[in-house]
DRENNU-129193 format. One record per residue (C-alpha): residue in one letter; x, y negated, z negated. Coordinates in steps of 0.02 Angstrom, whole numbers, plus 50000, padded with zeros to 5 digits. Layout:
<a,<X,Y,Z>>
...
END
This chain:
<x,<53581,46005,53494>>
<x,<53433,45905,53499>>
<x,<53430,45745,53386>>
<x,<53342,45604,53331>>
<x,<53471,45516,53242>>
<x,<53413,45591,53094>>
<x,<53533,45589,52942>>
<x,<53571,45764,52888>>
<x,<53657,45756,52736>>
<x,<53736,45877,52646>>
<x,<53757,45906,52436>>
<x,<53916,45968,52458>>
<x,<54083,45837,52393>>
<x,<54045,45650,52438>>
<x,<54156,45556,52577>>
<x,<54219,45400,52558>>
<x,<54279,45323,52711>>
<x,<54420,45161,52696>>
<x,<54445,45037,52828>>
<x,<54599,44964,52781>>
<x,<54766,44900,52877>>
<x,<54889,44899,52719>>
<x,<54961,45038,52659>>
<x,<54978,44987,52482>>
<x,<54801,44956,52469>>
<x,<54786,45136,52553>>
<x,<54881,45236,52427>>
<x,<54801,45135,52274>>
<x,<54634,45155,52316>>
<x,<54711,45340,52359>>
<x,<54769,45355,52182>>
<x,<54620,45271,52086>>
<x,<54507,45438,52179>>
<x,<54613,45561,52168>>
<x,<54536,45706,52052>>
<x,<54373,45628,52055>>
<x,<54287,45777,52196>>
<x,<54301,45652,52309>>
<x,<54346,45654,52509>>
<x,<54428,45486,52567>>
<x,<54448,45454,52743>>
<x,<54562,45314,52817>>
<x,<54592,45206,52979>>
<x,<54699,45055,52996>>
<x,<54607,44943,53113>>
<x,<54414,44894,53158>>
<x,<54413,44987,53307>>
<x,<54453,45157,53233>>
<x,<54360,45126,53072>>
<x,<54203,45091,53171>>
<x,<54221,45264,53271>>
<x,<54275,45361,53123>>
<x,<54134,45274,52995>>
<x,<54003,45340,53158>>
<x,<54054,45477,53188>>
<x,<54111,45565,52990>>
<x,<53948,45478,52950>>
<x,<54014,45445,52772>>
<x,<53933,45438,52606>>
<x,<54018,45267,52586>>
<x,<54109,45130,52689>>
<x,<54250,45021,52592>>
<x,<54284,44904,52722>>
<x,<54422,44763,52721>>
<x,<54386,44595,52807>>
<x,<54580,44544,52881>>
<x,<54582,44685,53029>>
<x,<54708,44669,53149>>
<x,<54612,44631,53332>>
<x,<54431,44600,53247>>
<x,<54367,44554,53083>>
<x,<54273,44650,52944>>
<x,<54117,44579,52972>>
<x,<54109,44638,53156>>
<x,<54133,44795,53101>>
<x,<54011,44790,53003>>
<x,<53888,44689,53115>>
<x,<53923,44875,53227>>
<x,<53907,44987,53080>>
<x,<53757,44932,53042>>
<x,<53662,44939,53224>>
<x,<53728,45105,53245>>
<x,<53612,45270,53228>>
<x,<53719,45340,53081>>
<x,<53762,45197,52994>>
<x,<53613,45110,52985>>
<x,<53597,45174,52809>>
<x,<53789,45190,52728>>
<x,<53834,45088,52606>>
<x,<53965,44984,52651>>
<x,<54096,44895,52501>>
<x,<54165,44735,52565>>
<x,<54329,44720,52528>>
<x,<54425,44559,52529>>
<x,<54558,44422,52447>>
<x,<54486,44261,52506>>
<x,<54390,44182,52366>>
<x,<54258,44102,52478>>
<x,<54078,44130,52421>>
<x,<54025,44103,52591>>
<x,<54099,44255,52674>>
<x,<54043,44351,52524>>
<x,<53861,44278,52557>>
<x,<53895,44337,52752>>
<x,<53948,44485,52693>>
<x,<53784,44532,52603>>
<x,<53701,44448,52751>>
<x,<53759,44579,52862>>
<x,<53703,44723,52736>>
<x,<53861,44729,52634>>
<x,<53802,44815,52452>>
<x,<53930,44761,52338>>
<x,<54112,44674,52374>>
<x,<54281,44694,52266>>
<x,<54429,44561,52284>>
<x,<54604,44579,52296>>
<x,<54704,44639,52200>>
<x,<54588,44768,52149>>
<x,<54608,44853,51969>>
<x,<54576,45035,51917>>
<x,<54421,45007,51782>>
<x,<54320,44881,51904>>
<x,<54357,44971,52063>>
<x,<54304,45160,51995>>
<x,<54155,45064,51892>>
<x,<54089,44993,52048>>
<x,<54141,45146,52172>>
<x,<54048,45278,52043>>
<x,<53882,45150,52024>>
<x,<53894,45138,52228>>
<x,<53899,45318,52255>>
<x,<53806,45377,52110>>
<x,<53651,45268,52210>>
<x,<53711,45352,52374>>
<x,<53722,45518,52331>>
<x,<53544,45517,52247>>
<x,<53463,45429,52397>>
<x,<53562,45568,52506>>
<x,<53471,45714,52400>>
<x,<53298,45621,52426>>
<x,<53336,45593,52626>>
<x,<53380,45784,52637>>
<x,<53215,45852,52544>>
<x,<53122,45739,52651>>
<x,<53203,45812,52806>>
<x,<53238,45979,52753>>
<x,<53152,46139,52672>>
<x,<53206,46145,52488>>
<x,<53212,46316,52481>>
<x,<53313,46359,52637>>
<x,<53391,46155,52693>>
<x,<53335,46198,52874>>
<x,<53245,46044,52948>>
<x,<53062,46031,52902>>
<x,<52922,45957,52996>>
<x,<52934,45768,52943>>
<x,<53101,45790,53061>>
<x,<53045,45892,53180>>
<x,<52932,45750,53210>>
<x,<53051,45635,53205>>
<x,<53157,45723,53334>>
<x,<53003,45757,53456>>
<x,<52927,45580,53451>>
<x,<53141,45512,53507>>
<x,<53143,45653,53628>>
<x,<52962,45576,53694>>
<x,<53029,45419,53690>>
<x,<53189,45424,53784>>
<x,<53142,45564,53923>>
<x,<53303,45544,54017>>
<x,<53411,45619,53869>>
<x,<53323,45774,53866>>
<x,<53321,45894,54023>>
<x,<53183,45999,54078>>
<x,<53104,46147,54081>>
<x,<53064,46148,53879>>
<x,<53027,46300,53791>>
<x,<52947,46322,53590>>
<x,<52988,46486,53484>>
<x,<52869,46489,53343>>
<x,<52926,46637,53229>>
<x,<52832,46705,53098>>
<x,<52883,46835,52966>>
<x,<52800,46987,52950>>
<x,<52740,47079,52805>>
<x,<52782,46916,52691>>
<x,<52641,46920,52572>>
<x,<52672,47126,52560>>
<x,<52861,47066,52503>>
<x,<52768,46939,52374>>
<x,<52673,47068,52301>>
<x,<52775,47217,52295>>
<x,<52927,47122,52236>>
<x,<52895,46962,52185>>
<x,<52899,46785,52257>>
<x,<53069,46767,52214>>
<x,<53129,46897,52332>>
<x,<52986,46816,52483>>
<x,<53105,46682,52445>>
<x,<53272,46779,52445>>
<x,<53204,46859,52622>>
<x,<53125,46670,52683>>
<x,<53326,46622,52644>>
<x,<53402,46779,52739>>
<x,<53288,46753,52899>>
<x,<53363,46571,52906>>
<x,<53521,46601,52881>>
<x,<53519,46739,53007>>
<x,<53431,46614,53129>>
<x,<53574,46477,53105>>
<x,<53699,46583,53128>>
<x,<53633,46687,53287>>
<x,<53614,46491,53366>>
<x,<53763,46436,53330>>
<x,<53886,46586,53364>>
<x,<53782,46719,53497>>
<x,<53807,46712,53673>>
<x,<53626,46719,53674>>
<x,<53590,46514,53705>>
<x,<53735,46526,53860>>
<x,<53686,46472,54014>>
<x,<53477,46504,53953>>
<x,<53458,46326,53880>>
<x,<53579,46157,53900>>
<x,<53476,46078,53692>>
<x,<53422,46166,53544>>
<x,<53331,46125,53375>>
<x,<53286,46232,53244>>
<x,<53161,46173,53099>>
<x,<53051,46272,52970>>
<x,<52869,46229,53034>>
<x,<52786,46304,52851>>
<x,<52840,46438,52718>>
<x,<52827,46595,52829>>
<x,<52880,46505,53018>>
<x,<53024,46456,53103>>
<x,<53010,46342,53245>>
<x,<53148,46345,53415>>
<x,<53135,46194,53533>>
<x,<53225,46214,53718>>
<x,<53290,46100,53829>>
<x,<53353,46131,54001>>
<x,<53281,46298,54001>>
<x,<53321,46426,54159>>
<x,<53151,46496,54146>>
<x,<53020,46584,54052>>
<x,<53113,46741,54082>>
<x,<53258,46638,53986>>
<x,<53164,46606,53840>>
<x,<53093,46763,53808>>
<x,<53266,46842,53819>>
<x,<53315,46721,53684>>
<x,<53162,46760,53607>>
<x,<53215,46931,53622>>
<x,<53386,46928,53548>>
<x,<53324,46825,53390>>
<x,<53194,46951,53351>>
<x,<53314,47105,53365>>
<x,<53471,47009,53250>>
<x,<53306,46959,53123>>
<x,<53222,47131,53136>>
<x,<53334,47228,53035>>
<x,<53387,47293,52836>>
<x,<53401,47163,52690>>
<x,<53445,47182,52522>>
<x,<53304,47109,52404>>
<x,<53291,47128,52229>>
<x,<53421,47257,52237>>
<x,<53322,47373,52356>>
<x,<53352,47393,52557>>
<x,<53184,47325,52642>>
<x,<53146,47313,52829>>
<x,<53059,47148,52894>>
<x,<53030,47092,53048>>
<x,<52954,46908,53148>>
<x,<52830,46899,53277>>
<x,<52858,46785,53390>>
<x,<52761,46639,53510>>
<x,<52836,46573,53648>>
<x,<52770,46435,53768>>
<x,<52869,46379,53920>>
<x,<52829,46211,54039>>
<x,<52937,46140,54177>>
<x,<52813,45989,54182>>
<x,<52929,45843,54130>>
<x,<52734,45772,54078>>
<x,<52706,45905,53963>>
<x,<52703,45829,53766>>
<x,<52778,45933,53647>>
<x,<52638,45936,53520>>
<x,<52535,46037,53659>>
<x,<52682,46159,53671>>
<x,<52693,46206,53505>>
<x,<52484,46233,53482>>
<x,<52508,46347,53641>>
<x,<52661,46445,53552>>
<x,<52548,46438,53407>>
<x,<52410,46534,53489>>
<x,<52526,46647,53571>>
<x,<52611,46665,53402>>
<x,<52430,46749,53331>>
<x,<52422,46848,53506>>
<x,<52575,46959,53441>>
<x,<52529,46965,53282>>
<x,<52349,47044,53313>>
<x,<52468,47178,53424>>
<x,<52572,47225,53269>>
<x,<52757,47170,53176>>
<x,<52887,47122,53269>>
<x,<52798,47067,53432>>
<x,<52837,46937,53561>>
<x,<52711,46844,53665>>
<x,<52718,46711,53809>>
<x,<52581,46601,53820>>
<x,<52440,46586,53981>>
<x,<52305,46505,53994>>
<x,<52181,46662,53980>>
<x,<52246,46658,53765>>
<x,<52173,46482,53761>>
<x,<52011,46548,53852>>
<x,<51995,46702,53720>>
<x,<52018,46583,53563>>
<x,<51880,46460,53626>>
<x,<51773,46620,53646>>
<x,<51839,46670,53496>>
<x,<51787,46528,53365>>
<x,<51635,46517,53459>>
<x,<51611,46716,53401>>
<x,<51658,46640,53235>>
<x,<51543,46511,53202>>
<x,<51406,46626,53285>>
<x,<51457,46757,53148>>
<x,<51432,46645,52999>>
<x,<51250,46599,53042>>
<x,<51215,46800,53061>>
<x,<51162,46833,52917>>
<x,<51038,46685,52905>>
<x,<50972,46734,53073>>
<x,<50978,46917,53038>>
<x,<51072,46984,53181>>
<x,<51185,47102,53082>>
<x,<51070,47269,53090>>
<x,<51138,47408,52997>>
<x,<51139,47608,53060>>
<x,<51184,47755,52988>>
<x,<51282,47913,53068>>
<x,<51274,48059,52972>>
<x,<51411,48156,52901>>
<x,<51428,48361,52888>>
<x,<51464,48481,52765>>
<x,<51560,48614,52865>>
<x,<51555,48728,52717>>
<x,<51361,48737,52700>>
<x,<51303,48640,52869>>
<x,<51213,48522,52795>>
<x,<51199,48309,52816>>
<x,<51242,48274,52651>>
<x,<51303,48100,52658>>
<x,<51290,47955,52792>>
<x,<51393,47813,52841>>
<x,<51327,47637,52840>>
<x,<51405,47549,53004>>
<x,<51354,47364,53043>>
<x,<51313,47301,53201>>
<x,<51307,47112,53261>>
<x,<51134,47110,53384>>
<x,<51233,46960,53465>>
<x,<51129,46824,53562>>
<x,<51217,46806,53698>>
<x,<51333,46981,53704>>
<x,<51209,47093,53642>>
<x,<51257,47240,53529>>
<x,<51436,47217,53448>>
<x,<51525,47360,53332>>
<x,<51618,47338,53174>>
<x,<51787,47332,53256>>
<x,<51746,47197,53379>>
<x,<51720,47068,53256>>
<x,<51787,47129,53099>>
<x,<51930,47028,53145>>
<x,<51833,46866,53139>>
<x,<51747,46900,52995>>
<x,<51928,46898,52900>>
<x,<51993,46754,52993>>
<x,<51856,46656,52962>>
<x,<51853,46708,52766>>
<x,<51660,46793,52777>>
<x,<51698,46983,52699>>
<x,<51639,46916,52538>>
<x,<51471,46850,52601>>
<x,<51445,46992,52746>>
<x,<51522,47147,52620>>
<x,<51412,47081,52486>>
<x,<51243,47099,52616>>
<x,<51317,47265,52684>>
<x,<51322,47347,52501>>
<x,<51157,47268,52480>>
<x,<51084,47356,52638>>
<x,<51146,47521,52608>>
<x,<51118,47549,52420>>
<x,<50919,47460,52450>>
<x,<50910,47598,52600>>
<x,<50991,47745,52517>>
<x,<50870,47721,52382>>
<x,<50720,47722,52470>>
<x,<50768,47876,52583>>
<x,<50781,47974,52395>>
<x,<50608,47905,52360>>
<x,<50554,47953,52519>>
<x,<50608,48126,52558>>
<x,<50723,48182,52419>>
<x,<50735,48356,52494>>
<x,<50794,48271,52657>>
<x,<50903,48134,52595>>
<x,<51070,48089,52614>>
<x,<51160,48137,52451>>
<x,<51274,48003,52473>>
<x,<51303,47809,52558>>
<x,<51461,47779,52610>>
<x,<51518,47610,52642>>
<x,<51643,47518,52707>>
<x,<51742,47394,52623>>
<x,<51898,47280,52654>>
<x,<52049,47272,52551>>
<x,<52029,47111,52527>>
<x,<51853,47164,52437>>
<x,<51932,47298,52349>>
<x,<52064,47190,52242>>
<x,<51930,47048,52196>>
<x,<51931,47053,52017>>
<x,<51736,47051,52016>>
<x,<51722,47169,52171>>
<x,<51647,47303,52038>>
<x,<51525,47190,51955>>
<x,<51455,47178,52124>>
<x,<51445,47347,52185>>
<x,<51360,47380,52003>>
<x,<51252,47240,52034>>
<x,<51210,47307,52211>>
<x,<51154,47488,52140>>
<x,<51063,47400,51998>>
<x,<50947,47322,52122>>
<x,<50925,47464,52219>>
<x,<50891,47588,52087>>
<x,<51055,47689,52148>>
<x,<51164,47806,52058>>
<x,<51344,47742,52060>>
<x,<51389,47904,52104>>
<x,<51269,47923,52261>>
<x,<51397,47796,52318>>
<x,<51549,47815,52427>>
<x,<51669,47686,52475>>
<x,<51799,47707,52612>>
<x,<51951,47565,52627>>
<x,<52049,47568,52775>>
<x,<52238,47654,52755>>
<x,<52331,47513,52822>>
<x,<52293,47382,52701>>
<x,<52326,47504,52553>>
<x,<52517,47547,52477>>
<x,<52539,47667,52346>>
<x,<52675,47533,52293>>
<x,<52561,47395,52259>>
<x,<52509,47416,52075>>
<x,<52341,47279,52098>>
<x,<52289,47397,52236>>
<x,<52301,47562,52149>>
<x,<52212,47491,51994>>
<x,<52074,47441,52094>>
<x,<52029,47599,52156>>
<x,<52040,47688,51974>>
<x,<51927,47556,51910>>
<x,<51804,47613,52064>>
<x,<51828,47815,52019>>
<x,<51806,47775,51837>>
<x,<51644,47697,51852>>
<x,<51603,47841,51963>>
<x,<51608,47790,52129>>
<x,<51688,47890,52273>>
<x,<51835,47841,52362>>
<x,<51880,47873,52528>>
<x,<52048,47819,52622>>
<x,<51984,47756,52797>>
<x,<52084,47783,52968>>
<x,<52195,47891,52876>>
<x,<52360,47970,52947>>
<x,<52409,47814,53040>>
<x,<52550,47794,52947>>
<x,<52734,47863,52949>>
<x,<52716,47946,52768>>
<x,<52538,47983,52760>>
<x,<52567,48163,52723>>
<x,<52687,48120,52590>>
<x,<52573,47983,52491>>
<x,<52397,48092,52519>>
<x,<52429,48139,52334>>
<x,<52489,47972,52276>>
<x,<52304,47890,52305>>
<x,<52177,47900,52167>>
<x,<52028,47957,52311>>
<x,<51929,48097,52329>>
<x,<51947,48078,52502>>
<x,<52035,48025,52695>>
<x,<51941,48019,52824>>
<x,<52060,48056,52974>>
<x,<52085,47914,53105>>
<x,<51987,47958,53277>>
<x,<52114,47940,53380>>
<x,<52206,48111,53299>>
<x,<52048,48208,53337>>
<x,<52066,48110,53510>>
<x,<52226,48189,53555>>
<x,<52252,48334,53449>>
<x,<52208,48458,53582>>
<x,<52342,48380,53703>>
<x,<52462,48320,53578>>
<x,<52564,48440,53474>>
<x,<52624,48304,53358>>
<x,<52469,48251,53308>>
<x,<52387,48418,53303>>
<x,<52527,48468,53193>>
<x,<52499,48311,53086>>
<x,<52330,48337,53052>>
<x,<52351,48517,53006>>
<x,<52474,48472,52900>>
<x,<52340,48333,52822>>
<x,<52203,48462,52794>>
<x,<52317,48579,52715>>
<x,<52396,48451,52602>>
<x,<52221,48392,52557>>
<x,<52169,48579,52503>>
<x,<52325,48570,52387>>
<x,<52285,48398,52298>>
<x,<52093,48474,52300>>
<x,<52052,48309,52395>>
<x,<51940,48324,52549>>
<x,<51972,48286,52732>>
<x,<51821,48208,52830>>
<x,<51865,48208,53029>>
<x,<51779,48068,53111>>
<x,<51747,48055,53292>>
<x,<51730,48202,53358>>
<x,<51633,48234,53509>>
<x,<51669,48399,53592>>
<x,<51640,48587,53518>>
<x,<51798,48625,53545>>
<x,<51863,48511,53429>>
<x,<51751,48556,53291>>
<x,<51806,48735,53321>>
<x,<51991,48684,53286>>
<x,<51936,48592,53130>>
<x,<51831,48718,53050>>
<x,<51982,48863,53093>>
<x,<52104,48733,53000>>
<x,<51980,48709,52875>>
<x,<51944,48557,52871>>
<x,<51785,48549,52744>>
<x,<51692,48367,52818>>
<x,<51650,48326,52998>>
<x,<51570,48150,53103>>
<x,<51555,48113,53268>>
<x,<51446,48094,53417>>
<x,<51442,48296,53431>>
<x,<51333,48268,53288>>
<x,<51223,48150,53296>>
<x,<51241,47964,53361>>
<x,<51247,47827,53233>>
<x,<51047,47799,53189>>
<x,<50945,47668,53149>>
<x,<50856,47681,52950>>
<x,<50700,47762,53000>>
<x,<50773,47910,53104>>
<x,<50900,47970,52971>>
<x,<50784,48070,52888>>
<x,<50688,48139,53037>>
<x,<50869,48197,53121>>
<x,<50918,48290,52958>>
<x,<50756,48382,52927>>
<x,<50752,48424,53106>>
<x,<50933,48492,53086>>
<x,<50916,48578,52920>>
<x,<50747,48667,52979>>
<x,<50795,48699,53173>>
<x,<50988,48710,53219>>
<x,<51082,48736,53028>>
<x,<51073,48924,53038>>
<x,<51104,48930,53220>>
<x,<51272,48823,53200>>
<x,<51320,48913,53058>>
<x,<51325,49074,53155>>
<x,<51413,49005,53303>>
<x,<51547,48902,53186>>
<x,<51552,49004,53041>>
<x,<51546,48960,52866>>
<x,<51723,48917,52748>>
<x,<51602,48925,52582>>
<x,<51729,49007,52502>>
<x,<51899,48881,52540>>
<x,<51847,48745,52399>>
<x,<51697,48668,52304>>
<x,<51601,48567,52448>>
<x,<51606,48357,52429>>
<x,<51442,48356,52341>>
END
């Protein structure tokens, strides 16, 4: 295993390690311990006390000075320049009565002495004040190289162990590899359960990670050095030496994330969990650690942007995509100011009369340099870089302002009803409904002409906070929609369990539907269920007739898509639905048909 010399001490019984040639002295200081929890070592000459006092790296050295072949205070001289006993305290022990070698003796890094004969009361008064000191200096030395929680190396020793392996090259063997781990679904755990069983589940992932190291065959003949430390609350860092390849690493990689990626018991409850991990790989004996671990790093986020569970080696093209990337970021924040974000609208049919009755507000970023970006292209920057607050609050702003005026406008013609997107995050701020009141306020809106849609994924019928949320929405009036809905394993089991009036299926079921029996079958299943709860299905994305054919024969009751109409700037919404209402309604009511009858329309 990789080291740095670094004392790892553990709180388990303290060891007291004699250097002593007489057996009397042996079996009294023997007798004077015995029952005290304490583990007492022995050799009878320097030679073999200095190798033992090394290598048992005691909690305490009692050390005689008459050795036979050397002296204590060679010993001790060697005790003290070694790696492990740098630190021990070391108990001269001795029956000359010269002040000098006592004075030597302290010289040399001695912390206390004792004189022959020794006596019961002074010996276990000075032994216990000795170790008392030892053992709390021990318990500081581990918490400032270990994780309280879990006692795997932290980060203070990582660093200790990478600057020593920097500094002595020749020790360490190359190619290196770094594992960067990070558990999945963590903050879910937190909130669903608790922090105390995060913790429970941060405890079982490092237990599991020990013990894989130290008993699989999976570390055979793929690396010659190991080191595991915890590199923050939710990540586990795995430093290689003497690695075969990158195809070695990732099967270690590999193995870890299939022993981690399984049941655990947590608050009395079975839960799955899973780690993502980051590898990085160099056979550059050049290459500095610290570089290694920002490149597992960024391959680290690569597989978590994929999903749970995922494993990613690092190239250069991920360093190339986050440089784009922050520059996106920092070109996002000053949107706003600049007014690049435009806002569109694409409108949304009633398939039980054929009418627009609501629209959809989607943002777009007029980009300077890429030109028109959607939603889902830098979404993800928007919640990396912490801006839903400042962008959601200008989006609800935008559409309530514009919904209004359309009603002013044309209130034959207008969309009944905004709908807006909104994070999760958004959702559970505790003044999130302050601000959409605030919003309508402004705008002169009805809180009911307003529609909200939050994505699926970042919703749990579980998660009390987020279920409270949405009734505090629906009691104030608002609409709420379920985004991207059906993703999810029991979708058609928790369509009842979410206070909405609506899910808006994910495009890519309407996508494969017509190929795909599976998710035809699932979405049937999702309009029928919604008929049942008297909830209301929107299918979004569709762009052929025969897909709206399929819909409207399943009943499905709301429809979106390109077959429609084309996300539209402000001043052609109204325009597109007069046009429709006075020109095609009738005529796509005859060739579709009309469900009137099925349930009361979303209106």
């Amino acid at each position: 295993m990789l080291s740095a010399g670094v004392t790892q001490h553990s709180p388990d019984a303290p060891v007291i390690h004699l250097v002593e040639d007489d057996q009397n002295t042996h079996e009294l200081v023997k007798s004077y311990l015995q029952g005290k929890g304490i583990v007492l070592t022995h050799a009878y000459n320097g030679k073999e006390g200095l190798e033992k006092a090394i290598g048992l790296n005691p909690d305490m050295i009692i050390l005689d000075y008459d050795l036979p072949e050397t002296d204590g205070l060679s010993v001790l001289k060697s005790i003290r320049s070694s790696k492990t006993g740098a630190k021990t305290p070391v108990v001269f022990l001795t029956s000359s009565e010269s002040q000098s070698l006592i004075d030597n003796a302290f010289s040399e890094g001695a912390v206390d002495f004792l004189r022959k004969p020794i006596y019961p009361s002074e010996f276990q008064a000075r032994i216990r004040s000795v170790l008392r000191t030892q053992m709390l200096l021990n318990r500081l030395r581990f918490l400032a190289h270990n994780d309280p929680l879990t006692g795997v190396p932290n980060r203070h020793a990582l660093k200790q162990v990478l600057e020593y392996a920097f500094e002595h090259p020749d020790e360490y063997t190359t190619p290196y590899a770094v594992l960067l781990m990070g558990i999945d679904r963590l903050s879910t755990i937190n909130h669903l359960l608790g922090t105390a069983a995060g913790d429970e589940l941060i405890c079982c992932i490092a237990s599991r990670l020990q013990g894989v190291l130290s008993t699989s065959t999976a570390l055979e003949g793929c690396c010659s050095q190991h080191y595991l430390a915890q590199y923050g609350a939710d990540q586990f860092i795995l430093i290689l030496s003497g690695v075969e390849g990158n195809r070695s690493a990732m099967q270690i990689a590999e193995c870890i994330s299939e022993v981690l990626s399984t049941g655990y018991q947590l608050a009395g409850t079975h839960h799955f969990a899973s780690v993502s991990v980051g590898v990085c790989f160099s056979c550059d004996p050049k290459t500095c650690f610290p570089d290694l671990m920002r490149c597992a790093n960024i391959s680290l986020q690569e597989a978590k942007k994929v999903g749970r569970g995922e494993i990613k080696l690092y190239d250069d093209s991920m360093q190339n995509n986050l440089k784009e990337r922050e520059s996106r970021q920092d070109s996002l924040r000053a949107s706003v100011r600049n007014r690049e974000l435009q806002m569109l609208y694409q409108p949304i049919m009633n398939l039980q009369t054929w009418q627009y009755d609501s629209v959809e507000a989607i943002v777009r970023w007029d980009h300077p340099q890429h030109g028109d970006m959607p939603e889902n292209h830098f979404m993800p920057l928007m919640h990396e870089r912490g801006l839903h607050k400042e962008i959601g609050e200008w989006t609800l702003s935008t559409a309530c302002q514009q919904s209004s005026q359309w009603f002013y406008e044309s209130p034959a013609d207008a969309p009944k009803r905004v709908s807006i997107n909104v994070t999760h995050a958004q959702v559970k701020q505790p003044r999130f409904l302050d601000t959409v009141i605030r919003s309508a306020q402004r705008a002169r809106l009805r809180l009911d002409k307003i529609q909200l849609e939050v994505c699926e994924s970042g919703l749990t019928v579980e998660d009390p906070e987020s279920v409270a949320a949405l009734h505090r929405l629906r009691n104030a009036g608002i609409r709420v929609v379920v985004d991207n809905f059906g993703t999810a394993i029991s979708s058609v089991k928790t369509l009842g369990k979410f206070p909405a009036e609506g899910f808006k299926l994910d495009k890519r079921l309407i996508t494969e539907f017509e190929n795909n029996s599976h998710s035809a079958s699932l979405v049937q299943s999702l309009v029928f269920e919604a008929k049942t709860q008297q909830a209301t299905i929107i299918s979004s994305g569709i762009e052929k007739e025969s897909q709206l054919k399929q819909l409207v024969a399943w009943g499905c009751r709301h429809a979106q898509g390109d077959f429609f109409s084309k996300p539209l700037p402000a001043d052609e919404v109204l325009n597109t639905i007069s046009h429709w209402n006075t020109n095609v309604r009738s005529a796509a009511r005859a060739a579709f048909g009309s469900r009137r009858g099925d349930h009361p329309a979303m209106s």
